[in-house]
Backbone and ligand atoms as CSV (ligand in chain L), in Angstrom:
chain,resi,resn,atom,element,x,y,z
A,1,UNK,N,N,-31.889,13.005,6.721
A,1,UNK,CA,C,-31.052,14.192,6.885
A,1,UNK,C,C,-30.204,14.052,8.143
A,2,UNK,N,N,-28.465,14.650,7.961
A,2,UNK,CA,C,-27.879,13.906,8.763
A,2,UNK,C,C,-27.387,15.242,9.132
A,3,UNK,N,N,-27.712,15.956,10.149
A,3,UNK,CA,C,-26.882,17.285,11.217
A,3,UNK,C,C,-26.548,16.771,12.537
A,4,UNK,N,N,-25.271,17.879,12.227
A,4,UNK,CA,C,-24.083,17.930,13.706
A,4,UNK,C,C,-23.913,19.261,14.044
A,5,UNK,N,N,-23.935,19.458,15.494
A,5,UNK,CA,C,-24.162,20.443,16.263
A,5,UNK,C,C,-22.531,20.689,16.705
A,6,UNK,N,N,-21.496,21.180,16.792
A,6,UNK,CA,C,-20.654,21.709,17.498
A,6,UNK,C,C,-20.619,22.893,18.658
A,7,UNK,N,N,-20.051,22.145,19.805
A,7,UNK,CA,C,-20.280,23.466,20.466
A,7,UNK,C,C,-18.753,23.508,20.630
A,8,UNK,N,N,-17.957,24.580,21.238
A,8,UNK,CA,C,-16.088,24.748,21.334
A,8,UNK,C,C,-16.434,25.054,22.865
A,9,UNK,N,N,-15.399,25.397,23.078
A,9,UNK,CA,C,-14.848,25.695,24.826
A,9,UNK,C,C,-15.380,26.241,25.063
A,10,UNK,N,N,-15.646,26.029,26.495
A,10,UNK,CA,C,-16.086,26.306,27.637
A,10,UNK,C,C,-17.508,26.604,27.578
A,11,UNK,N,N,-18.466,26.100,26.958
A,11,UNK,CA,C,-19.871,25.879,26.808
A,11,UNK,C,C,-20.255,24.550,27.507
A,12,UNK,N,N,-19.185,23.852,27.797
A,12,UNK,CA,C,-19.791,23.094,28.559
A,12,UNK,C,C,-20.452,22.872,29.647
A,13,UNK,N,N,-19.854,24.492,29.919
A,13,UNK,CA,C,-20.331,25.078,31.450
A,13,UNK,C,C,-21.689,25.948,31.451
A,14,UNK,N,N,-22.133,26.122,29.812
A,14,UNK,CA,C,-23.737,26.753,30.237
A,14,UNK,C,C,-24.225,26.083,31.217
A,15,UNK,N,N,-25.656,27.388,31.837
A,15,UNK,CA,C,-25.677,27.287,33.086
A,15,UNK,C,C,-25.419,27.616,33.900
A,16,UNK,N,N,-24.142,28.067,34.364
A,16,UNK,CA,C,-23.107,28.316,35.049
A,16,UNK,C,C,-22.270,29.365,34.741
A,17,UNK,N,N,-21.682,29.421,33.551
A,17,UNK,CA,C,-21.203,30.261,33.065
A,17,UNK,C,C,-21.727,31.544,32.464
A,18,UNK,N,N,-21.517,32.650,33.865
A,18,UNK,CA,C,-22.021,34.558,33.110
A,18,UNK,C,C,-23.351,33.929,32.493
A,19,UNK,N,N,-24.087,33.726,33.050
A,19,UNK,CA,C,-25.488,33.373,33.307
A,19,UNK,C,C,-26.431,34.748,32.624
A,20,UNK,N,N,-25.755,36.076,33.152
A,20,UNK,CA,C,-26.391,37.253,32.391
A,20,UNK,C,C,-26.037,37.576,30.914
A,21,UNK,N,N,-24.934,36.883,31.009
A,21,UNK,CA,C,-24.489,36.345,29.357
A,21,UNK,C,C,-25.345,35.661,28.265
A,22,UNK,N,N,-24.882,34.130,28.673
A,22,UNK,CA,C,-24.994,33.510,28.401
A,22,UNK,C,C,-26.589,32.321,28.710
A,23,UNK,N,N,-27.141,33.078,29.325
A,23,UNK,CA,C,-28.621,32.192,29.819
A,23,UNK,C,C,-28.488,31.163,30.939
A,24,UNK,N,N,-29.588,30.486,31.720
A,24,UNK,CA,C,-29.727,29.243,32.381
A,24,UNK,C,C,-29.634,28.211,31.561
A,25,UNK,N,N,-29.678,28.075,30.417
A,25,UNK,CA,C,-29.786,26.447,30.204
A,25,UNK,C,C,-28.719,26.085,30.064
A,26,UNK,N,N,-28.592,24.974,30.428
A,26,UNK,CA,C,-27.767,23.797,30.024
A,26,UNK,C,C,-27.373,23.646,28.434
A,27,UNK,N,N,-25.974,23.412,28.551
A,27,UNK,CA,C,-25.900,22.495,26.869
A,27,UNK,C,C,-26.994,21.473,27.147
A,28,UNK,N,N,-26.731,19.991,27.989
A,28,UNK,CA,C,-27.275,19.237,27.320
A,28,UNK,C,C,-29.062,19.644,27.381
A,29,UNK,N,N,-29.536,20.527,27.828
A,29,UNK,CA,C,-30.959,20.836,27.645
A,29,UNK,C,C,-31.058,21.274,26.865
A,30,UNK,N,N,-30.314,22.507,26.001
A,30,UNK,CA,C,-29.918,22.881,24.538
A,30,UNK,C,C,-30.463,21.607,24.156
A,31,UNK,N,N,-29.399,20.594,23.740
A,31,UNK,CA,C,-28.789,19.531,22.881
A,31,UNK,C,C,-30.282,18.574,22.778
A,32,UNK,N,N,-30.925,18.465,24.041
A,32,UNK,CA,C,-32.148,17.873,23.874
A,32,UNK,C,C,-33.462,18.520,23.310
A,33,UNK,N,N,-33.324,19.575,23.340
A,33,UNK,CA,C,-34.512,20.532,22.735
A,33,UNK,C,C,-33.863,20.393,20.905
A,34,UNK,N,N,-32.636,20.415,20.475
A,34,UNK,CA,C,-32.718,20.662,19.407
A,34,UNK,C,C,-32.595,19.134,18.976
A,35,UNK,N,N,-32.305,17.969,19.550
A,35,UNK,CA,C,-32.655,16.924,19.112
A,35,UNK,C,C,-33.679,15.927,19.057
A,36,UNK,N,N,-34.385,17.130,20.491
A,36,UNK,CA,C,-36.350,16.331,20.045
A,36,UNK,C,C,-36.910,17.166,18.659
A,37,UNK,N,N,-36.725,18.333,18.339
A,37,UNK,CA,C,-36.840,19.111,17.152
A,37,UNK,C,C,-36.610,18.343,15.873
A,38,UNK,N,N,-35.161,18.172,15.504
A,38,UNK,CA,C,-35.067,17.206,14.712
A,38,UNK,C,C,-35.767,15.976,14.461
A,39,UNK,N,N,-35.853,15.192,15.686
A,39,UNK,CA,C,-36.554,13.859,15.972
A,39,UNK,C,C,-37.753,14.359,14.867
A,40,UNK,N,N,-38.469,15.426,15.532
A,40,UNK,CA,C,-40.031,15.765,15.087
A,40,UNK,C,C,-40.289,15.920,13.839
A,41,UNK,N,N,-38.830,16.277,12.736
A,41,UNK,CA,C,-38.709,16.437,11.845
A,41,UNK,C,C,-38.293,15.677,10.979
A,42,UNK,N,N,-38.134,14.596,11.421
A,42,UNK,CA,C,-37.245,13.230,10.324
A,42,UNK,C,C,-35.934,13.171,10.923
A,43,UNK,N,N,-35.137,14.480,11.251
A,43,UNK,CA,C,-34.180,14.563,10.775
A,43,UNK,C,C,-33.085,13.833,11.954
A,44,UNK,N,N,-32.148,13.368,11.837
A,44,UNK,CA,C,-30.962,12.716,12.757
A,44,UNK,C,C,-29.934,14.176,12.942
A,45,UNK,N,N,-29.581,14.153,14.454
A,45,UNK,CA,C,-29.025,15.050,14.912
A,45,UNK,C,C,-27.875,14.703,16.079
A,46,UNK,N,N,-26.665,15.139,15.625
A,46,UNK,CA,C,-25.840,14.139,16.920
A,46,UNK,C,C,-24.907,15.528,17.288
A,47,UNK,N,N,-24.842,15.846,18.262
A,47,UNK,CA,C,-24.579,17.295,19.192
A,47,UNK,C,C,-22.625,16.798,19.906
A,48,UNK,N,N,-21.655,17.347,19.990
A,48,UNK,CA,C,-20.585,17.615,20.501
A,48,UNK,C,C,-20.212,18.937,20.920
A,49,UNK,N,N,-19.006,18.657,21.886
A,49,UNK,CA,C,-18.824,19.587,22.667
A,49,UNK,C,C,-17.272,19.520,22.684
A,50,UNK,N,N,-16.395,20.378,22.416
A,50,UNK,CA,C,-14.884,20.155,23.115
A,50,UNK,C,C,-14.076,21.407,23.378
A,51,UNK,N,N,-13.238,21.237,24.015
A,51,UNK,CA,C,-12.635,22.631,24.922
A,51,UNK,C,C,-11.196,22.406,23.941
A,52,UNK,N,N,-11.194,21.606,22.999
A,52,UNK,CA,C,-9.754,21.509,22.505
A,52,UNK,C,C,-10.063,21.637,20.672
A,53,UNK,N,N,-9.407,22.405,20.326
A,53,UNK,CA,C,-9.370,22.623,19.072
A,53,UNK,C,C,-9.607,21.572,17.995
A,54,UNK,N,N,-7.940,20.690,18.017
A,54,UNK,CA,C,-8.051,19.565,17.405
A,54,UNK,C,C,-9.245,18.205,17.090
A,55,UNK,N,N,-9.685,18.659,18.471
A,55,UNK,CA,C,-10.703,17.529,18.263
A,55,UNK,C,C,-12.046,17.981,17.513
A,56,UNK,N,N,-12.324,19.436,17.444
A,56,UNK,CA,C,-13.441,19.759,16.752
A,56,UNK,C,C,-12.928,19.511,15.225
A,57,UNK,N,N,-11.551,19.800,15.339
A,57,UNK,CA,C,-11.085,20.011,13.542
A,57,UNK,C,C,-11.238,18.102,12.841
A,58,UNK,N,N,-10.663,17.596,14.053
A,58,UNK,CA,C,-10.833,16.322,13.800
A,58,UNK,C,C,-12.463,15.593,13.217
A,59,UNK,N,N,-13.290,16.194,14.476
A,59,UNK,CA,C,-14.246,15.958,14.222
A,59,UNK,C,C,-15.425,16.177,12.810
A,60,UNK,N,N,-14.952,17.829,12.496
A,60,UNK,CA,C,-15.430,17.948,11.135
A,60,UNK,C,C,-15.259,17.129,10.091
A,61,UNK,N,N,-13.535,16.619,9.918
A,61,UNK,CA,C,-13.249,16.392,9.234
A,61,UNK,C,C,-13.800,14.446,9.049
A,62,UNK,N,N,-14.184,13.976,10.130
A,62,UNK,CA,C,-14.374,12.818,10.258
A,62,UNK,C,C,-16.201,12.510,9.818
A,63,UNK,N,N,-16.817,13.650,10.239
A,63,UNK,CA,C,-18.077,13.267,9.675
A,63,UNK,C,C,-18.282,14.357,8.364
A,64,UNK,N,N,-18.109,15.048,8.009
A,64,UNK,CA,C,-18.492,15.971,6.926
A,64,UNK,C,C,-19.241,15.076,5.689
A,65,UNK,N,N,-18.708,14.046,5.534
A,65,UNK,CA,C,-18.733,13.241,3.984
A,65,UNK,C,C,-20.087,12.936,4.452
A,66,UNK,N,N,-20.435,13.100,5.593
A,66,UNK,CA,C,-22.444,11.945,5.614
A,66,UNK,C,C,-23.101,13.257,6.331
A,67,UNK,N,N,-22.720,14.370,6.470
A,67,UNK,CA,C,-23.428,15.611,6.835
A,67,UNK,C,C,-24.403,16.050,5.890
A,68,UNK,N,N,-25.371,16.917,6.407
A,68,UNK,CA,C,-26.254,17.655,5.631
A,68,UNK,C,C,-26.504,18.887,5.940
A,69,UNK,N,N,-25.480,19.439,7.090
A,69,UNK,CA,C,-25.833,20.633,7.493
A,69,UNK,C,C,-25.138,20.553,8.871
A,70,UNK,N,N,-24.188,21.604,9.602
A,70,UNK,CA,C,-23.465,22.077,10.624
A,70,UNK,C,C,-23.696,23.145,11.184
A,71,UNK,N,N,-24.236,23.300,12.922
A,71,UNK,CA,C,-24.223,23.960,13.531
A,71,UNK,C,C,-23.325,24.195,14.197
A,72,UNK,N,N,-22.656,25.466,13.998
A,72,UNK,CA,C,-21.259,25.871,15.339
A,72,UNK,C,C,-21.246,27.220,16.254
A,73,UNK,N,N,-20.858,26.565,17.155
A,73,UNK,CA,C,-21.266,27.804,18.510
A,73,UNK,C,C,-19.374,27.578,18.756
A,74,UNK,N,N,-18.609,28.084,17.942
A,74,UNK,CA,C,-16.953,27.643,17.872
A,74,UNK,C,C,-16.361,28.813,19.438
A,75,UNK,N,N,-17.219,29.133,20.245
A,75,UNK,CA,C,-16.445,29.917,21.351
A,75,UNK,C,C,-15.657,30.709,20.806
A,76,UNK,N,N,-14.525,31.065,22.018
A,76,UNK,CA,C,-13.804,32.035,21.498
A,76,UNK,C,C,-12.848,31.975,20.285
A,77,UNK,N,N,-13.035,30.191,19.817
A,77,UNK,CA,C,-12.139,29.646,18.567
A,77,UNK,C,C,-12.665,30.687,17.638
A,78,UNK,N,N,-13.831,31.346,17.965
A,78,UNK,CA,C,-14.598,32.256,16.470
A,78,UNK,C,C,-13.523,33.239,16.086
A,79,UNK,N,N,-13.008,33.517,16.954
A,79,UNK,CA,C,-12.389,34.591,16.726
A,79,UNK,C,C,-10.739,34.578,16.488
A,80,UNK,N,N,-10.385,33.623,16.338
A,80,UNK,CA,C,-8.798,32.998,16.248
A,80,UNK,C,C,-8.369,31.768,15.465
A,81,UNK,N,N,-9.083,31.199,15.617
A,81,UNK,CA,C,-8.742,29.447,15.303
A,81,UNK,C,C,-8.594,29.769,13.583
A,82,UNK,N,N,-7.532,30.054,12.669
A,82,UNK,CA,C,-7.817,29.566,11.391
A,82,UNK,C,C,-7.817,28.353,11.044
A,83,UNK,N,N,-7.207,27.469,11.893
A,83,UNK,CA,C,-7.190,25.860,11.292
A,83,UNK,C,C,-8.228,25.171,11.760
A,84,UNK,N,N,-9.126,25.806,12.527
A,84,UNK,CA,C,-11.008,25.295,12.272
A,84,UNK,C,C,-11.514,25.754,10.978
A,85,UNK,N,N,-11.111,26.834,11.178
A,85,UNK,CA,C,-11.804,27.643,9.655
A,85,UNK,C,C,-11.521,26.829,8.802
A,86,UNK,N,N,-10.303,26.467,8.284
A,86,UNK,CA,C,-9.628,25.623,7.475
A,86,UNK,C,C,-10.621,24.391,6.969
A,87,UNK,N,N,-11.223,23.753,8.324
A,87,UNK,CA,C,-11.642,22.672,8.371
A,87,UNK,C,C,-12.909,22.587,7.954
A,88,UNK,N,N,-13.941,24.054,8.346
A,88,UNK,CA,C,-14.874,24.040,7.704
A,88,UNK,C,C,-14.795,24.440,6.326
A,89,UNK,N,N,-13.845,25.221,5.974
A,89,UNK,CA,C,-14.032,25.564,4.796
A,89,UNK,C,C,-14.041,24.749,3.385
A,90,UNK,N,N,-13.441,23.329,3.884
A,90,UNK,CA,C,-13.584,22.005,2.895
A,90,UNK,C,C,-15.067,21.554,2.980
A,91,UNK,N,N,-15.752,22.019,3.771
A,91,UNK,CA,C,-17.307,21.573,3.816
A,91,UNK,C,C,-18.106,21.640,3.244
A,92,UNK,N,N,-18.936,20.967,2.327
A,92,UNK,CA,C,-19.695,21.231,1.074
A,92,UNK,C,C,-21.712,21.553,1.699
A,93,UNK,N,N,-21.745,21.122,2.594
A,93,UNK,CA,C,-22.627,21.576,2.911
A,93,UNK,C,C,-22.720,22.596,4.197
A,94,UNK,N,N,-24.129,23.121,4.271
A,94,UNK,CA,C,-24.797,24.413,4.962
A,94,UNK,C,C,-23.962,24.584,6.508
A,95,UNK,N,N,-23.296,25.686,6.602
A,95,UNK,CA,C,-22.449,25.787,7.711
A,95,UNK,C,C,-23.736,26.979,8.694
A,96,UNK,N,N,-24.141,27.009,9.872
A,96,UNK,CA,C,-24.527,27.858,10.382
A,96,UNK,C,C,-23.599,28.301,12.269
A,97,UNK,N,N,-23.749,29.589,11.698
A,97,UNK,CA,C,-22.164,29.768,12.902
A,97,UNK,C,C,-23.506,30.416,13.889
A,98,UNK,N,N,-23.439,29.744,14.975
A,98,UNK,CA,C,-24.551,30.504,16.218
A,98,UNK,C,C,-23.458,31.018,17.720
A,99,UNK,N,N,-24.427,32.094,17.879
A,99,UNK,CA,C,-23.673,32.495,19.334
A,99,UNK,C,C,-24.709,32.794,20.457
A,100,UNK,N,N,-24.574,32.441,21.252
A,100,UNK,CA,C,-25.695,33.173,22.049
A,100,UNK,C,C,-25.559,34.409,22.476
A,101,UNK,N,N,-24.572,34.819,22.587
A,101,UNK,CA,C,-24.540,36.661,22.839
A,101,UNK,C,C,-24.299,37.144,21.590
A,102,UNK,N,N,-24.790,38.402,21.897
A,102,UNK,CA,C,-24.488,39.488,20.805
A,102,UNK,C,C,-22.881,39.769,20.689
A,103,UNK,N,N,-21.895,39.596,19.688
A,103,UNK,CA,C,-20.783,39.337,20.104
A,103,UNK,C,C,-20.600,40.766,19.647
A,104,UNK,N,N,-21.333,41.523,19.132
A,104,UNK,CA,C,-20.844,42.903,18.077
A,104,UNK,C,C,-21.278,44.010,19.079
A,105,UNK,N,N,-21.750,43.520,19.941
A,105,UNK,CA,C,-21.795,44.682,21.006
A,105,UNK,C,C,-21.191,44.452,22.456
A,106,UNK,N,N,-19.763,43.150,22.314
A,106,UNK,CA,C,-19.359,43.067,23.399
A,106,UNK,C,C,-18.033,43.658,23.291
A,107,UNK,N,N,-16.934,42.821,23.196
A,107,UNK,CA,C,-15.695,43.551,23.679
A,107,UNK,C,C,-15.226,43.338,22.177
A,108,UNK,N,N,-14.293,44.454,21.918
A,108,UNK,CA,C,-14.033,44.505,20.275
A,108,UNK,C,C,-13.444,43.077,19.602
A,109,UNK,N,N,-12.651,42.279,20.513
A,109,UNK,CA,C,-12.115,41.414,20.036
A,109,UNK,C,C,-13.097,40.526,19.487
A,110,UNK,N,N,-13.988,40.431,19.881
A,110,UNK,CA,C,-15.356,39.464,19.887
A,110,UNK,C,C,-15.944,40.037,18.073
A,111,UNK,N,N,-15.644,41.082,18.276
A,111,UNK,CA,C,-16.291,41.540,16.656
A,111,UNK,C,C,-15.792,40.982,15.240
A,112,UNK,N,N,-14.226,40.304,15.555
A,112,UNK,CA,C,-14.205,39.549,14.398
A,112,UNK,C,C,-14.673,38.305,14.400
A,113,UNK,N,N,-15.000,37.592,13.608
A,113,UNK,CA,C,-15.489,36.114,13.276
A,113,UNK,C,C,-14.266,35.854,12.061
A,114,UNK,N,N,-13.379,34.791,12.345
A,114,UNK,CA,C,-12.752,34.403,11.066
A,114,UNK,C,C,-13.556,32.929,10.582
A,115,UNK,N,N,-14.636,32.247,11.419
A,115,UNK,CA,C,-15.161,31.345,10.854
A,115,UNK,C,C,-16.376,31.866,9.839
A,116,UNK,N,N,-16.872,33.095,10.102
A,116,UNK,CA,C,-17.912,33.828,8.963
A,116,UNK,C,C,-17.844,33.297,7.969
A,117,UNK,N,N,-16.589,33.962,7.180
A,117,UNK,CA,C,-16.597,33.947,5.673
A,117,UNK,C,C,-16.383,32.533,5.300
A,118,UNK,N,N,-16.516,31.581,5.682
A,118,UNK,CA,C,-16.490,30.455,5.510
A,118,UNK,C,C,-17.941,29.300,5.957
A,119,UNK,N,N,-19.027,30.182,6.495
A,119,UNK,CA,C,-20.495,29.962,7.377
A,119,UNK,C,C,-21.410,30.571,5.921
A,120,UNK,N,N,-22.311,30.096,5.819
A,120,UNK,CA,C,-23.192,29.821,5.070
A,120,UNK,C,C,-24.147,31.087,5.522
A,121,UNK,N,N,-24.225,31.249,6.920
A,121,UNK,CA,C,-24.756,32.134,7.437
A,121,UNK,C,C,-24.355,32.280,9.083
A,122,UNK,N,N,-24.804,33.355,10.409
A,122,UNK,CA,C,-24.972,33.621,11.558
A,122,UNK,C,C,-25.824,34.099,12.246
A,123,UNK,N,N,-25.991,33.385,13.609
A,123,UNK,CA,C,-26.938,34.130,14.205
A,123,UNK,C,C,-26.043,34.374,15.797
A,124,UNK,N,N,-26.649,35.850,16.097
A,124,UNK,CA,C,-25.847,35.717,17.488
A,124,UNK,C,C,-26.906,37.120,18.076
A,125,UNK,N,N,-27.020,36.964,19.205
A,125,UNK,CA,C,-27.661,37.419,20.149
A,125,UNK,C,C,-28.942,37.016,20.756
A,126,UNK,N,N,-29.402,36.025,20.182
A,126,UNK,CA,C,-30.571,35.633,20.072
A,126,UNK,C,C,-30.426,34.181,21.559
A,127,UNK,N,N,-29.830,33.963,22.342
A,127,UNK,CA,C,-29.717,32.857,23.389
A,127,UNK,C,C,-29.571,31.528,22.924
A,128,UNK,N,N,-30.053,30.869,23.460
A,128,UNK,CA,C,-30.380,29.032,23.019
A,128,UNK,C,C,-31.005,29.139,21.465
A,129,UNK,N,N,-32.054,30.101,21.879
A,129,UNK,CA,C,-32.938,29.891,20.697
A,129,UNK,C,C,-32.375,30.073,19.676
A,130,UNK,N,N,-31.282,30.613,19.254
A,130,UNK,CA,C,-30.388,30.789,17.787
A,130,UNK,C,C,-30.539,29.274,17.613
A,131,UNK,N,N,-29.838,28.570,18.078
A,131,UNK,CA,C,-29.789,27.436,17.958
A,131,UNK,C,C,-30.791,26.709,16.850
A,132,UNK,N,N,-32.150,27.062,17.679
A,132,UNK,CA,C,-33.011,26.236,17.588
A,132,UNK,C,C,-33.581,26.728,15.959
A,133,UNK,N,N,-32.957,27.950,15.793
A,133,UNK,CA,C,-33.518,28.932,14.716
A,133,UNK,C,C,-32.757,28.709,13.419
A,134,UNK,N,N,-31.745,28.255,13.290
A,134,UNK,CA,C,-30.403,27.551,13.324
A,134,UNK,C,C,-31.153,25.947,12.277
A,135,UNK,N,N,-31.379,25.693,13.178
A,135,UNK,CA,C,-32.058,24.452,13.054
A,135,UNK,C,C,-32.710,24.378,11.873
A,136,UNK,N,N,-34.288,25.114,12.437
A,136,UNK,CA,C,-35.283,25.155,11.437
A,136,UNK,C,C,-35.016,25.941,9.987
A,137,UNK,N,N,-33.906,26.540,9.487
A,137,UNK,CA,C,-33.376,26.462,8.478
A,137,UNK,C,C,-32.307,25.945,7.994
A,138,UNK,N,N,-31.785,25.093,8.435
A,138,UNK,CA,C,-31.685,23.738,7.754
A,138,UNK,C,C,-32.648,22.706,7.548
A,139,UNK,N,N,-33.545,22.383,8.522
A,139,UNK,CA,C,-34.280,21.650,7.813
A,139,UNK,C,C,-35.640,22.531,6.775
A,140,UNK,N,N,-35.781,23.437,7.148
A,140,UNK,CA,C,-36.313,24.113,5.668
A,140,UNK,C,C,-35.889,23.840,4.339
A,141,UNK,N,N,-34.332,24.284,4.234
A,141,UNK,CA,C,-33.544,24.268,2.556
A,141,UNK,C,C,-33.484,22.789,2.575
A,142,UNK,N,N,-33.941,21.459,3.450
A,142,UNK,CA,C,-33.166,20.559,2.673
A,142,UNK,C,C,-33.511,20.140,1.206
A,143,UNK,N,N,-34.047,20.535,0.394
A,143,UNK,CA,C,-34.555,20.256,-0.616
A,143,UNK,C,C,-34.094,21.485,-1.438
A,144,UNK,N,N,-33.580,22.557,-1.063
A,144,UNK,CA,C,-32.928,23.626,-1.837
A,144,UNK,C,C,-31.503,23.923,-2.330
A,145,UNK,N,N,-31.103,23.760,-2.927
A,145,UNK,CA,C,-29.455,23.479,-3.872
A,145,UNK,C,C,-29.138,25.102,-3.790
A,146,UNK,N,N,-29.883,25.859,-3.887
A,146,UNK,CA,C,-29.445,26.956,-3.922
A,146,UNK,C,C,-27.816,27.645,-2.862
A,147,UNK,N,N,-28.651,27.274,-1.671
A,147,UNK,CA,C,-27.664,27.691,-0.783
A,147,UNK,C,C,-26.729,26.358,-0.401
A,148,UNK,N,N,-24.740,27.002,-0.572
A,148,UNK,CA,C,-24.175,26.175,0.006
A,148,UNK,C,C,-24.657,25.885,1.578
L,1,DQA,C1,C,-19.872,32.844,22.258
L,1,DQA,C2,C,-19.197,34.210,22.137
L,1,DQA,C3,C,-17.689,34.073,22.195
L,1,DQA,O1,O,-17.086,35.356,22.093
L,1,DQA,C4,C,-17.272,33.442,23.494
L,1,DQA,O2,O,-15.869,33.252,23.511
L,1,DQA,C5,C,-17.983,32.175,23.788
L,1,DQA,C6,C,-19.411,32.103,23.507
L,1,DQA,C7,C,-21.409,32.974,22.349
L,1,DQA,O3,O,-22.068,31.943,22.209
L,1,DQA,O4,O,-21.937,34.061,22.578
L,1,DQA,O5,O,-17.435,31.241,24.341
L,1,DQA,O6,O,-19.564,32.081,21.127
């Protein structure tokens, strides 16, 4: 089983960044907790990060064909970017859109998601641990056709 983690702008700065927000950890302590997880699970897990649009769109579009499942934490792209959307929306497998804040109880702009209707499912308020939660259902369904 082959999952990719996306994170978008300015997550590179968890940690650091609105800390009452956004938590202490680190991406890459994220990135290592959900790729010893995987490890534990069979599963292969390869984690990115970019502050620039194109390269996430690029990026989908470059691994999708050997994917088995996508995690995206798309930043404030959640809420604007249609030509990410675009990009996931050619995606045949399990899209999961994660946030670490509650975005529906922050500032209104934050309340739309245009990558949603194109996500398989979301989790948001829940910290790192979405992530990790994220995770463990994908590797749950891999054996289930049911859900795109
Ligand atoms: C975020 C929420 C977005 O509104 C924001 O722009 C981010 C992080 C989250 O993880 O809570 O960069 O996606």
């Amino acid at each position: 089983m082959n999952l990719f983690v996306m994170h978008g702008p300015n997550l590179n700065m968890l940690g650091q960044r609105q800390p009452e927000i956004y938590g202490t950890m680190t991406l890459a302590e994220i990135d290592a907790a959900l790729t010893e997880r995987a490890r534990s699970a069979g599963a292969q897990l390869q984690s990115m990060q970019s502050n620039h649009e194109g390269v996430l769109i690029d990026f989908v579009q470059a691994v999708s064909s050997q994917a088995d499942g996508f995690i995206i934490n798309p930043g404030a792209f959640t809420h604007y970017s249609l030509a990410l959307r675009d990009a996931l929306a050619n995606v045949q497998v399990p899209i999961i859109e994660v946030h670490l804040s509650n975005v529906y109880r922050r500032e209104p702009f934050r309340h739309t998601s245009v990558i949603a209707p194109v996500a398989t499912g979301q989790i948001a308020g829940l910290g790192w641990r979405g992530y990790l939660l994220a995770l463990e259902w994908l590797l749950a369904q891999r054996s289930d056709t049911k859900w795109r």
